[in-house]
C-alpha positions in Angstrom: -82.7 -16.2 -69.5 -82.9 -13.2 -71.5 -85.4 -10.9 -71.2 -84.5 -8.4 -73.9 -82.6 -8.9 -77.1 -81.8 -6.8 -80.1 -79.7 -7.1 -83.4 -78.2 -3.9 -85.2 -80.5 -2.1 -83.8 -81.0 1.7 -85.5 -82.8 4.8 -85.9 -82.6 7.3 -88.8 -85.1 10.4 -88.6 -85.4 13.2 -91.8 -84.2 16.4 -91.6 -84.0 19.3 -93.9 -80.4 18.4 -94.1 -80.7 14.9 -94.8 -80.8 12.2 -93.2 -79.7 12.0 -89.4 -78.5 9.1 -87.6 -79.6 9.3 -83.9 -78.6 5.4 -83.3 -77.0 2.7 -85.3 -76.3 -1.4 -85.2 -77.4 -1.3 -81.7 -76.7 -5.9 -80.2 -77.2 -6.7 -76.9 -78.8 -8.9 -74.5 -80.3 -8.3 -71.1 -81.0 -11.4 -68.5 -84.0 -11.3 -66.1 -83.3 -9.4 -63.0 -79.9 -7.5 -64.6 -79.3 -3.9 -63.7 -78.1 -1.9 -66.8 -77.0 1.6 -66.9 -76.9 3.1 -70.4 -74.6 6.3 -70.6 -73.0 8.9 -73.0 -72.5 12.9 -73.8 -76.3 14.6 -74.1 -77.4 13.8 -78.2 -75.5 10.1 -77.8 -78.9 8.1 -78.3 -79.5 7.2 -74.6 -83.0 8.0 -74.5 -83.8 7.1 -78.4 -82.2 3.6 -77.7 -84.5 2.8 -74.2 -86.9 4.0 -76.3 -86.5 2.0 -78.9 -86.0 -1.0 -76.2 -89.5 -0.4 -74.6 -91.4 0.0 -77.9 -92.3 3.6 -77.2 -90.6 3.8 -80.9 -90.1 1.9 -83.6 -86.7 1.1 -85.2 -85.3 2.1 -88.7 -82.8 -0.9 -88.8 -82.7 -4.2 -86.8 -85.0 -5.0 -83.8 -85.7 -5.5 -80.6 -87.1 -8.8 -78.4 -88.9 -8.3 -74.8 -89.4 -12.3 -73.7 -89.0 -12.8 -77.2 -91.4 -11.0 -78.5 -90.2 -9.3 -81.8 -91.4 -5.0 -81.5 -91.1 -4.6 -84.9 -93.8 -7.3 -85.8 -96.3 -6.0 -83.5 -98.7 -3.5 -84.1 -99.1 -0.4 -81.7 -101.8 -1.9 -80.2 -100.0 -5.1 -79.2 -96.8 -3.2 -78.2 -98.9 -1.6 -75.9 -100.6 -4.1 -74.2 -96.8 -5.7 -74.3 -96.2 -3.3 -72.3 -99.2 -3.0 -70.0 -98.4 -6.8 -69.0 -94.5 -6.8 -68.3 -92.9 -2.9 -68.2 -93.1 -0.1 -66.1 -91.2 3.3 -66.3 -90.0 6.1 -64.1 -88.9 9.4 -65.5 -87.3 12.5 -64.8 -90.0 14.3 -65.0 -92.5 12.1 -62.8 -95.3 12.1 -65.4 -97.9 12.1 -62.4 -101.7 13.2 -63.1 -102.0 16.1 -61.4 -105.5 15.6 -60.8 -105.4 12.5 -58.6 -103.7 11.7 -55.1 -101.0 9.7 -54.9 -103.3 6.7 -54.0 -105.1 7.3 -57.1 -101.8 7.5 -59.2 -100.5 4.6 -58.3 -103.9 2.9 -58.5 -104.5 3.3 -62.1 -102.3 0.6 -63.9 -103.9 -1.8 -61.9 -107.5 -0.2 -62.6 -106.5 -0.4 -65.9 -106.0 -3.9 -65.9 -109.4 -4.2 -63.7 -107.6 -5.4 -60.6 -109.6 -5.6 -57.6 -107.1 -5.5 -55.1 -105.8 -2.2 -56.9 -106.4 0.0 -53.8 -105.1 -2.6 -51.5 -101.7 -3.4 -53.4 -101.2 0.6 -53.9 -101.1 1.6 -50.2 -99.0 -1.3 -49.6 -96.4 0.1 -51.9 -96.9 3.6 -50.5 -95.9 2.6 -47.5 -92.4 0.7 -48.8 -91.5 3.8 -50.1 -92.6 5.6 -47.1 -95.6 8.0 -48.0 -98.3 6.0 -46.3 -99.3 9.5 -44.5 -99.3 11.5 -48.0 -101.9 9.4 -50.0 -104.7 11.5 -50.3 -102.1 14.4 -51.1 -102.5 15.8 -55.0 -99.3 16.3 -56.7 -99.2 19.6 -56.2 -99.0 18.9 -52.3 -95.8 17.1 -52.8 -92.0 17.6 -52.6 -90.2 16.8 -56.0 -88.2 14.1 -53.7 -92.1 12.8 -52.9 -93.2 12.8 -56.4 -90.8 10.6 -57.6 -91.7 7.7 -54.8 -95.3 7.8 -55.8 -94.1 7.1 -59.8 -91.7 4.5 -58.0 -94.8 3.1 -56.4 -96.7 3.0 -59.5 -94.2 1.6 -61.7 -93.9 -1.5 -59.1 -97.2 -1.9 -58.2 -97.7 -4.6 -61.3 -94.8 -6.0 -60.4 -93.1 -5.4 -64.0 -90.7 -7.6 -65.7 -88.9 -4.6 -66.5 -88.6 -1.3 -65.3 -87.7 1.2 -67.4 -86.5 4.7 -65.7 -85.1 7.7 -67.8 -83.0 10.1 -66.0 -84.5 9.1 -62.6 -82.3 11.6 -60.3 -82.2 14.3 -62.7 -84.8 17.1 -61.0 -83.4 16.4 -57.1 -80.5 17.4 -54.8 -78.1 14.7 -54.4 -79.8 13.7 -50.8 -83.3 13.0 -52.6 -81.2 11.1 -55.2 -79.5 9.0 -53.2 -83.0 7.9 -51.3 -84.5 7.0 -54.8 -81.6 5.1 -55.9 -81.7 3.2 -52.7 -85.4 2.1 -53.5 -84.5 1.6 -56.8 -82.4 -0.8 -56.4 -83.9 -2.2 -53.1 -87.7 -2.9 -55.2 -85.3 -4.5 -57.9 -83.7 -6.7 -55.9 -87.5 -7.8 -54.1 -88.9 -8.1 -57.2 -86.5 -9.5 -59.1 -86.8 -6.9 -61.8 -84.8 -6.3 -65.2 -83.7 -2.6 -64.5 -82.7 -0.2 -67.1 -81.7 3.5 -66.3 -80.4 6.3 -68.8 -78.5 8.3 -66.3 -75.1 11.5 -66.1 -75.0 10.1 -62.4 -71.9 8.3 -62.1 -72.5 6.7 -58.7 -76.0 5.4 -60.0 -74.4 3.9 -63.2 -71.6 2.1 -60.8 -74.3 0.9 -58.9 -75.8 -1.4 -61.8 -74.1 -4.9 -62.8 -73.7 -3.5 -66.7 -72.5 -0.3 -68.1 -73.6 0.3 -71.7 -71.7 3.4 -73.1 -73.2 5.3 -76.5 -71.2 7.7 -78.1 -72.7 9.4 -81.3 -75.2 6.8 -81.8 -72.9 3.6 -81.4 -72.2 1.7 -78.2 -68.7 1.2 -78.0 
């Protein structure tokens, strides 16, 4: 089954200069539960085409299908609560709210969707990624290495149909890295999860079951 689709999928943005083509005639298809690793040189449209993929963005040319739902047709509103229901994200970056523990970070997607086993589902996902003693820590209180379970934790925690992570490694030493990998790929395999990572990591990209190379905007 496939879980995400697109046909020459593009993206043109202004410039003073013209126009500039940041991604062009983008097809593909993704099956439930595949790993995919999208690579290329810095400026090759990794993270305009994920993206583009998750509905973060909206396309110049062609489109893009999650469960057959066509992004373009929706409005922001519905790509949102696409989202909400079937995709979760990790980034470099962590994205955490610094003014809530890591119990209460993980907790809000599934307060969000009014979930009364929120707290419950969260410190059960804490735990699989080994922070059960660290919940009522603030961001703050946290290693980088520990920061980036807790936005593991939270993008599983409603069990997405897809996860989406960005650069996932990119702030860690290789030892960190290696330990979010192996949860990566260990939730994704549990869950049966569609996983998509923009990543320079060569041994993360070898990891997944599909390379997808960009260079200058096309995928080759």
């Amino acid at each position: 089954m496939n879980i995400i689709e697109t046909e020459n999928l593009g993206k043109t943005v202004p410039t003073s200069d013209g126009p500039l083509c940041i991604l062009s005639s983008v097809t593909l298809t993704i099956k439930l539960a595949e790993s995919i690793a999208i690579v290329g040189a810095s400026g090759s449209g990794k993270s305009t085409l994920l993206g583009l993929l998750a509905g973060l963005d909206t396309p110049t040319e062609g489109f893009a299908k999650i469960k057959g739902n066509n992004l373009s047709t929706l409005t922001e509103d519905g790509r949102a609560e696409l989202r909400n229901r079937l995709v979760g994200f990790v980034f470099q970056s962590f994205q955490l709210l610094p003014g809530l523990t890591a119990l209460e970070n993980v907790m809000l997607p599934l307060e969000l969707r009014g979930d009364s086993q929120a707290k419950t589902k969260a410190e059960a996902l804490l735990d699989r990624v080994g922070l059960s003693h660290r919940i009522t820590h603030t961001p703050m209180k946290l290693s980088g290495g520990e920061q980036q379970r807790v936005a593991l934790a939270r993008a599983f925690v409603t069990e997405p149909a897809i996860l989406f992570a960005d650069e996932p490694t990119g702030n860690l030493d290789s030892k960190t890295g290696d330990h979010i990998i192996e949860l990566l790929f260990e939730l994704n395999q549990e869950k049966q999860t569609t996983l998509i990572l923009v990543t320079h990591d060569n041994a993360l990209a070898t990891r997944c079951q599909r390379t997808i190379k960009l260079e200058a905007g096309k995928m080759l």
